[in-house]
C-alpha positions, 0 to 999 in steps of 0.5 A, spaced: 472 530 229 464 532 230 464 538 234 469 535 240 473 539 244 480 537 244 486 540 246 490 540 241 489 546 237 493 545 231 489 539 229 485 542 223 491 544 220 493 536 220 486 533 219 486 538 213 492 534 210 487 528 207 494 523 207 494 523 215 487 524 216 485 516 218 491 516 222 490 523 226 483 521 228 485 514 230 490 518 234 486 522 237 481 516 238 486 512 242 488 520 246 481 520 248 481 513 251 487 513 254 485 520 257 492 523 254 492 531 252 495 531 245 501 538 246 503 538 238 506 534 232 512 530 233 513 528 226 510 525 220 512 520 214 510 515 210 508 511 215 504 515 218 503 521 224 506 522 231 502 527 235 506 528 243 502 528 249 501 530 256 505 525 259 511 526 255 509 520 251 508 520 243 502 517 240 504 514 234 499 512 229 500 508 223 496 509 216 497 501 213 495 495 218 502 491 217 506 497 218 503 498 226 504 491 226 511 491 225 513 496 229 509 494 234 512 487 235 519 491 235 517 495 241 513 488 244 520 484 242 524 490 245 520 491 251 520 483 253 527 484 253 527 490 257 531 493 252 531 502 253 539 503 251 542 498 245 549 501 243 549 507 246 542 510 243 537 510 246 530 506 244 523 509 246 519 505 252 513 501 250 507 505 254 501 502 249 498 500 243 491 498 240 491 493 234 484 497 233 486 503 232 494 501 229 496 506 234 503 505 238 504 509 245 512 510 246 515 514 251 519 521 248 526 521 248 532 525 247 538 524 243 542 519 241 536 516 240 533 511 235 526 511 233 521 508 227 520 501 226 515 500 221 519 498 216 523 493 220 522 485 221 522 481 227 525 474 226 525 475 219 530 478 216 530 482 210 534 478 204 536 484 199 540 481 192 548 481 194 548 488 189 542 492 191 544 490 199 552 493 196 548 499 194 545 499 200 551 499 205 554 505 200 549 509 200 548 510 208 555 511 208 554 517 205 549 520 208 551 518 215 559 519 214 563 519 220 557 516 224 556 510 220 561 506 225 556 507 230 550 506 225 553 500 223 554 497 231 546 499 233 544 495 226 548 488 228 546 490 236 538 490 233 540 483 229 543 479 236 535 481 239 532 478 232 531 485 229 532 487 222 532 494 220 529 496 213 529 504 215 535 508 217 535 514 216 538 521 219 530 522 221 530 516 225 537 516 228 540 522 233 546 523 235 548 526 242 548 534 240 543 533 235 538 538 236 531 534 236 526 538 231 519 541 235 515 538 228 518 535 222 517 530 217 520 524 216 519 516 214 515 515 220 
């Protein structure tokens, strides 16, 4: 970070980390130019970092080019369509993005809330064998339980706008009551 000031305390900590260090300075180089104050870590995964901001934004920057390519292009699809809200879930609002920096800026959301799209395809739907996709099905039912009713409708409710899902996740789908984490890390 060559001797900047930012507002972000925490960043050493985060920078230390040498798996987000390129996404955390991409971060912080899109926070820079956009005159954001970084306030904290969101969360953090494979995909790549989350940092929130001063105008109760994320920032998210992703470690892998096609991964910032498809969760932009979600965020873009569902922006055109003016999506904020699909089957009762809230989506974050696309803010900005940077095909430079592989950064894409959404608004800050509260349960029931869906996030992360890097893992999923526009337009493109992802084709699993029959048995692997029947695993898939089975899996998630057990770990979402009683909630995979409504997992399932935002699934279908994603595909009527040519949105295919390839992470869903307990990280990345909060229900009304569940309590958002300060810091957390997840598949994104």
């Amino acid at each position: 970070m060559s001797g900047e000031k930012c507002a972000f305390n925490s960043s050493e900590s985060i920078m230390a980390d040498s798996l987000y260090r390129d996404a955390t300075e991409r971060a912080l180089a899109y926070a820079r130019q956009h005159r954001r104050t970084i306030q904290g870590q969101v969360g953090s995964g494979w995909d790549g970092i989350i940092l929130s901001t001063d105008i109760k934004a994320a920032i998210k920057a992703l470690r892998h080019e096609p991964l910032y390519s498809r969760e932009r292009d979600v965020y873009r699809r569902l922006s055109e369509h003016r999506i904020t809200q699909l089957a009762g879930f809230r989506i974050p609002r696309l803010i900005g993005f940077d095909d430079t920096l592989w950064v894409v800026e959404m608004e800050l959301v509260s349960p029931p809330f869906i996030v992360d799209f890097a893992g999923a395809r526009v337009d493109s739907e992802i084709d699993f064998p029959e048995e692997i996709t029947a695993e898939w099905v089975s899996q998630k039912q057990e770990v979402f339980g009683d909630n995979w009713p409504a997992v399932r409708k935002w699934i279908f409710a994603f595909r009527q706008h040519g949105i295919y899902l390839g992470d869903i996740n307990p990280n990345n789908i909060k229900f009304a009551g569940d309590e958002p984490p300060a810091r957390r890390r997840s598949s994104g």
